[in-house]
N, C-alpha and C positions, 0 to 999 in steps of 0.2 A: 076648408074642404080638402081631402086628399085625393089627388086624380093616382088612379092605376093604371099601367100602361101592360099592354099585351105584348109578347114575344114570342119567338117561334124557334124553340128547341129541338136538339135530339130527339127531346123526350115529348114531344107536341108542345101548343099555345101554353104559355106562364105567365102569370101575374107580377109585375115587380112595382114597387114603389117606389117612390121618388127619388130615394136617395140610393136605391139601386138598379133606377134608368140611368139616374144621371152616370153613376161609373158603368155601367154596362154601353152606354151609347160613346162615352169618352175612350173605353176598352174599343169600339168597333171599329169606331174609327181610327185608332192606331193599329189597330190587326184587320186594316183592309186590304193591303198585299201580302198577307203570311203569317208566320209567328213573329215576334218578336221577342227581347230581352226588356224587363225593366223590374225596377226595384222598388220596392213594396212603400218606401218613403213618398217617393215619387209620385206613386197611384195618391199615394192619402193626402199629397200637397197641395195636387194637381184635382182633387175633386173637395178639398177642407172639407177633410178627415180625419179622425187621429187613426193611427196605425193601424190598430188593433181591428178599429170598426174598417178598413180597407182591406184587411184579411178574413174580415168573416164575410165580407159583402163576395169577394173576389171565389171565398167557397162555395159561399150559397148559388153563383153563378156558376161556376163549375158543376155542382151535384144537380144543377137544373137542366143542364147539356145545351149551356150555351154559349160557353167557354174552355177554351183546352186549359191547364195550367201545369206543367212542370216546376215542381221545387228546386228547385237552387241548391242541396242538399250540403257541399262543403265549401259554399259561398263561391267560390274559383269561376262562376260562370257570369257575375256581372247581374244577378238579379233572378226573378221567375222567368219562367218562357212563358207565353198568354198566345192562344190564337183560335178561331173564331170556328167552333164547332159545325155551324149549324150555316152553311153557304147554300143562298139559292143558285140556283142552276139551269139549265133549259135544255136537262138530258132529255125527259120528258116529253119535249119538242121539237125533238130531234127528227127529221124526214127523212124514212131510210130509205128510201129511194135513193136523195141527193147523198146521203153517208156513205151507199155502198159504191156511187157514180166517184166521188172525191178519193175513196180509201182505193179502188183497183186503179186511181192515176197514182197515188203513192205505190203498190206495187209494182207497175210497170214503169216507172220513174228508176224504183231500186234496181229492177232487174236489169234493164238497159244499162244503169250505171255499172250495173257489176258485168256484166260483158262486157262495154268498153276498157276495163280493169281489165276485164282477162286477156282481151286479143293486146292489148297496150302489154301487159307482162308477156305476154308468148306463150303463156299457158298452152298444154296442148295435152295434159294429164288427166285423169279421173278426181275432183277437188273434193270426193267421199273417204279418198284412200290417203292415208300419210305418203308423205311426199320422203323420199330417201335420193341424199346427192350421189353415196356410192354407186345408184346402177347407173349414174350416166358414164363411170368413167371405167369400170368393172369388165375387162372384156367377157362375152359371155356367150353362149354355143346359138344355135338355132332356135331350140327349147326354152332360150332366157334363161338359163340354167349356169352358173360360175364351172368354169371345168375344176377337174380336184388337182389338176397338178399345177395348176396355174400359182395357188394359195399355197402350196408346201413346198415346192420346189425351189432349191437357193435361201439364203441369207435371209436375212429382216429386211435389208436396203432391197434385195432383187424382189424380194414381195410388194416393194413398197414401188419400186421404178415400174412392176407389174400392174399395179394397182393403176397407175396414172399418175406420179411424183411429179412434181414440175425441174424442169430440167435446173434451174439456180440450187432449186432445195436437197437435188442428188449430188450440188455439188459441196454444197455444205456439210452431209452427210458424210461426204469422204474427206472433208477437212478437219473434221471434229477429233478425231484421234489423234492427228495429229499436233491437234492445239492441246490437246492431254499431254502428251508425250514431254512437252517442252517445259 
């Protein structure tokens, strides 16, 4: 007598027979945390099978949607990838009351964390707008406006000591020539 065994796909309840419960329930439970890698010898050894007949079972479980499978296509990956289509779940079950009560403690969680970020950094800027280091050091009129002779006026070096140069680095600046010269 042949017993049939029912399962529940992508594609709704399937009938599978013996000899592909027994590799479909051995596939389940290797693919209960994820995908996994394995090799197609393996599957046939591991359920006394030849080869051949563990490639067609492993399809016919695939086209039934109850199995993911990845080929292996230039051998380099250690086997098929195999993982379990058809996961039950308890989205369905879900109380949204208590989801919506859990998910606004995850935002107010975020949000506090990222104020204690900001006052910890010294933020004090608009965090929508690109952050530029020039205007802290840039002198600049009432208006926040750079005056125009501040920029033209004098040398590279005197735009550069205008700018806000750090006083070591104007002095390296006037060393350099003369490290040319020598």
């Amino acid at each position: 007598m042949i017993h049939a065994t029912t399962w529940h796909g992508r594609r709704g309840p399937v009938i599978l027979g013996p000899t592909e419960h027994r590799v479909a329930r051995w596939l389940a439970d290797r693919t209960h945390h994820g995908r996994i890698t394995l090799r197609m010898v393996d599957v046939a050894q591991a359920n006394r099978l030849e080869r051949s007949e563990a490639y067609r079972i492993t399809a016919r479980l695939r086209i039934l949607g109850l199995f993911g499978i990845e080929n292996d296509r230039g051998g380099d990956k250690g086997g098929r990838r195999f993982w379990r289509t058809a996961i039950a779940h308890d989205g369905a079950e879900l109380d949204e009351a208590r989801h919506r009560e859990a998910w606004s403690r995850v935002v107010a969680w975020a949000r506090a964390r990222g104020a204690r970020l900001r006052a910890w950094l010294g933020e004090r800027h608009d965090h929508t707008r690109p952050f530029s280091h020039g205007q802290l050091s840039r002198p600049t009129d009432a208006a926040g406006v750079i005056p125009p002779d501040s920029a033209a006026s004098g040398t590279f070096l005197d735009r550069l000591i205008a700018g806000g140069l750090a006083p070591g680095l104007v002095a390296d600046f006037m060393e350099a020539p003369r490290a040319r010269r020598r």
